[in-house]
C-alpha positions, 0 to 999 in steps of 0.5 A, spaced: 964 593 357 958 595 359 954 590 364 948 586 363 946 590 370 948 597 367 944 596 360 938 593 363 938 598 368 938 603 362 932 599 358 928 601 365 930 608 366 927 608 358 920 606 360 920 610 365 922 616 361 916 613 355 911 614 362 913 620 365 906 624 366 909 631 364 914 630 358 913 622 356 910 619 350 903 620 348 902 613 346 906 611 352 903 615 357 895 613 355 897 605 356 893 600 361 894 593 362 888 592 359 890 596 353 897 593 352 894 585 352 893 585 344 900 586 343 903 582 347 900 577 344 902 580 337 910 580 340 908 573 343 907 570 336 911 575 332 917 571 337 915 563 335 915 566 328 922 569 328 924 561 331 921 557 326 923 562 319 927 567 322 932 566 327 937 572 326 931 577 328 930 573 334 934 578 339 929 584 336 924 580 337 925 578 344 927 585 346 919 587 343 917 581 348 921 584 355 918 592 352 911 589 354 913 586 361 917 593 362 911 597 360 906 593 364 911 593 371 912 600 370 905 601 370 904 598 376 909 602 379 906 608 376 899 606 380 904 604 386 902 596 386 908 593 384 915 594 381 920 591 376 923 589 381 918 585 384 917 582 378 924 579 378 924 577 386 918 574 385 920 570 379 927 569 381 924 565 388 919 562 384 925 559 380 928 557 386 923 553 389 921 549 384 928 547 382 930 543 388 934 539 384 938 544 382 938 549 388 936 544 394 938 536 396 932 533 392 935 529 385 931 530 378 936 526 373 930 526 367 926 532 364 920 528 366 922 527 373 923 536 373 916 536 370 914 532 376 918 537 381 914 542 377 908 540 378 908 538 385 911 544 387 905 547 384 900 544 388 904 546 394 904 553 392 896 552 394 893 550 387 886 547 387 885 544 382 889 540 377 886 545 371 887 550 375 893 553 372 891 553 365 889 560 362 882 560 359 885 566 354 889 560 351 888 559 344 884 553 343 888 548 341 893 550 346 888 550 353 886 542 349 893 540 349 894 542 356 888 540 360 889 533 357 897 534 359 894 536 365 889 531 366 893 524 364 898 527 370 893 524 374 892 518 370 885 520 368 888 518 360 887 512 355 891 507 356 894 507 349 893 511 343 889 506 339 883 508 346 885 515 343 883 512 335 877 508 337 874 515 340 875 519 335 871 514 331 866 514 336 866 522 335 867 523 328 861 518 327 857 522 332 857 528 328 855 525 321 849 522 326 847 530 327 849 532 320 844 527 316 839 529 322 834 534 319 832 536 325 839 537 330 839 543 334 845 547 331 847 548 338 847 539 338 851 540 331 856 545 335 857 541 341 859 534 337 863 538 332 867 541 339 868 533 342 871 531 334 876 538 336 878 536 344 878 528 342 883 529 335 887 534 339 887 529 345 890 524 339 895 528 337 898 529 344 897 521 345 902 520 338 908 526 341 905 532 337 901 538 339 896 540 335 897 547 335 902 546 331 901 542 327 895 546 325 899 551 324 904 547 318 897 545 315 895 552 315 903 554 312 903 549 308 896 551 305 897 558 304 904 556 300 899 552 295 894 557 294 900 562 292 902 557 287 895 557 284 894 563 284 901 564 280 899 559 276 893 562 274 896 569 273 894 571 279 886 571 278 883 564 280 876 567 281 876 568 274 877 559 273 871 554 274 871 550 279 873 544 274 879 549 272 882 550 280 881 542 282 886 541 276 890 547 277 890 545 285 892 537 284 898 540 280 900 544 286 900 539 291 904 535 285 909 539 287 910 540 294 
């Protein structure tokens, strides 16, 4: 049977040979690492997708997710900066320095203490701010659930979820404020609209949730809907008035 060793060994010796300058791939060849970030994304998303719909394609999936770590590591071995083995070195310390419970004398029963080690572990490691660590290519709704998360780790949080409602309130008010004013600025309207955006994804952190995907089943969910009425009106809802979608949309959630 051949090892994990020998078969990740043969998958580095692939790309190798997808980059070679003379007798590799065309596509291969012209990658960058700039070029190459829409589709680790694209394989990012693809995998969260086979979890929630399609497990069994989870193995394809995640393979497409390693073929872009191998080929940004081969790249930079192509531009003598790193190597894949720096990658796993640097993650293998990486995972033996901030579990000191599992790999040192310190004790962490609960996930919650292990997430304190973490985090602890990582402002060690030089960090300068607490929000420091949150990419700004996250999605939006993900960066908000992090630096709420992040922040309440330093106690900078509502005391309760009924703080979090009150101040939703507070910002949902503060938009139809601007809506109903004639003369807002559109940037005021924009700016009161983010606030409403950060205060709800910070009330859905609060109650347990996170509101990516939560957005994420609402858009499901939706789509799933249209579908139906679409199929309802054999295939051709713009051909209805508005009046003949509503009763068409009410049977629909009716029935999901």
């Amino acid at each position: 049977m051949t090892s994990t060793q020998d078969l990740f060994s043969r998958l580095v010796d692939i790309i190798r040979q997808l980059r070679d300058p003379e007798t590799g791939c065309p596509w291969d060849k012209e990658q960058t690492h700039a070029s190459l970030k829409p589709f680790l994304i694209e394989e990012a998303y693809e995998t969260l997708d086979a979890i929630d719909n399609a497990p069994e394609k989870l193995p394809e999936e995640l393979g497409d997710v390693l073929l872009q770590v191998l080929l940004h590591a081969q790249i930079g071995s192509d531009e003598k900066a790193f190597s894949i083995d720096d990658v796993i070195t640097i993650l293998s310390e990486k995972m033996i320095h901030r579990h000191p419970h599992i790999f040192g004398d310190e004790s962490a029963t609960t996930p919650e203490e292990v997430i304190d080690t973490w985090e602890k572990r990582k402002e060690a490691e030089g960090r300068k701010s607490t929000l420091s660590g949150v990419p700004s290519s996250f999605p939006a709704l993900l960066r908000c659930h992090e630096i709420g998360r992040k922040v309440a780790r330093v106690g900078f949080d509502w005391d309760s979820v009924g703080g979090v409602q009150k101040k939703v309130a507070e910002e949902a008010k503060e938009l139809l404020e601007e809506l109903m004013n004639d003369e807002a600025p559109e940037s005021r309207i924009e700016e009161e609209f983010g606030d409403l955006l950060f205060t709800l994804a910070q009330l859905a952190r609060k109650l347990g949730f996170h509101s990516e995907e939560l957005l994420q089943k609402a858009n499901d969910k939706f789509i799933q809907r249209f579908e139906k009425l679409e199929e309802l009106s054999d295939g051709n809802p713009s051909e209805l008035s508005r009046q003949d979608l509503e009763e068409l949309w009410k049977k629909v959630k009716a029935g999901f």
